[in-house]
C-alpha positions as CSV (number, residue, x, y, z in Angstrom):
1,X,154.1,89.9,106.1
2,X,157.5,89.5,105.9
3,X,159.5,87.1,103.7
4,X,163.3,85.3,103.5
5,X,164.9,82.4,101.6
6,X,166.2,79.1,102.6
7,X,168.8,77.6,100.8
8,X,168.8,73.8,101.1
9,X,170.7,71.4,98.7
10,X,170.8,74.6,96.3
11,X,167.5,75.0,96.2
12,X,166.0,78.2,97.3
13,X,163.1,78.0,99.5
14,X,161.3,81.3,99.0
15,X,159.4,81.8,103.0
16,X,156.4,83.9,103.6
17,X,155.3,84.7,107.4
18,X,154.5,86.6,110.1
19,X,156.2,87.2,113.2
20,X,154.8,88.5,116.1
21,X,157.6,90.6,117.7
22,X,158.9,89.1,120.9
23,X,158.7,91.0,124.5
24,X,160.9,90.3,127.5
25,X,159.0,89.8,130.4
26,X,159.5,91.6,134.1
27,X,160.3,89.4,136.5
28,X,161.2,91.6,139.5
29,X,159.4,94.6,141.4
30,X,155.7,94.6,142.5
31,X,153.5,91.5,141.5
32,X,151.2,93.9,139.9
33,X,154.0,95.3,137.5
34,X,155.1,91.5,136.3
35,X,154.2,90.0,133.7
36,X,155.5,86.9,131.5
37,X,157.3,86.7,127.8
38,X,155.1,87.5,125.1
39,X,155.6,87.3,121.6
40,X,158.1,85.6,119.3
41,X,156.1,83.8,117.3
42,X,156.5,83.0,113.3
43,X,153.4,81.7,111.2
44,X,154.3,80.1,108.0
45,X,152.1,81.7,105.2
46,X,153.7,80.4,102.3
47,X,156.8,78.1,101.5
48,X,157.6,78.3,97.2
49,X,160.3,76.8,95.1
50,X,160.7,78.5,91.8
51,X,157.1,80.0,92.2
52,X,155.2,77.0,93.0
53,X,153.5,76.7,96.9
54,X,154.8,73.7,98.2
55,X,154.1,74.5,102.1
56,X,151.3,71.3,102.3
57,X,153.8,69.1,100.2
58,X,157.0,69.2,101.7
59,X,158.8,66.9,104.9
60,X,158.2,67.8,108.3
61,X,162.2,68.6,108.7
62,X,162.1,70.6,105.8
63,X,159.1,72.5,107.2
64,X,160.9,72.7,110.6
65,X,164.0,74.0,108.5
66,X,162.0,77.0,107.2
67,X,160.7,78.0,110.4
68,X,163.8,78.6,112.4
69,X,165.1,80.7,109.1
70,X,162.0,82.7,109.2
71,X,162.5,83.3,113.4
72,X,166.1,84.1,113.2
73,X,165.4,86.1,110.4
74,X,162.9,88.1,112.5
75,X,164.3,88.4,115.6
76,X,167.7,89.6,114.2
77,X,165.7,92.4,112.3
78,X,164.0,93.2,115.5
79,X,167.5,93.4,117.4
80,X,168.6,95.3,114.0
81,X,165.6,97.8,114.9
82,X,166.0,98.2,118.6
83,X,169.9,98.9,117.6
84,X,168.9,101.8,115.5
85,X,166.7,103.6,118.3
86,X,169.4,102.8,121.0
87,X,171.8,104.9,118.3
88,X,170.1,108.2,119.1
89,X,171.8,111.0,121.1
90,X,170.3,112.1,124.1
């Protein structure tokens, strides 16, 4: 599980989730090597403000808000990690 925090109006929104890493497709070569996107997904576990789970209470926007902090959050620590390997001599 991983976790970030939204700040909205000053208020810190304090995200749980999961993200299922995202994998780039093959397009190109033999129809038996190509396969489609997969992955990329964020599931909202837990949305709290000062402690208290508010993820069934709040606005749809607000809801909508967390989400897309949660993915970016995710997919830039997935670029971050892909980075790191791609720093390795060979």
């Amino acid at each position: 599980m991983k976790s970030t925090t939204l700040y909205w109006e000053d208020t810190p929104f304090d995200i749980s989730f999961t993200y299922t890493p995202f994998v780039k497709g093959r397009a190109y070569g033999e129809p038996s090597e190509c396969y489609e996107d997969e992955g990329g997904e964020v599931e909202i576990d837990n949305i709290s403000v000062v402690g208290f789970n508010i993820t069934d209470a709040i606005k749809p926007s607000v809801y909508a808000l967390c989400v897309t902090k949660a993915t970016e959050d995710a997919r830039e620590e997935q670029i971050d990690e892909r980075l790191e390997l791609s720093d390795v001599p060979f």
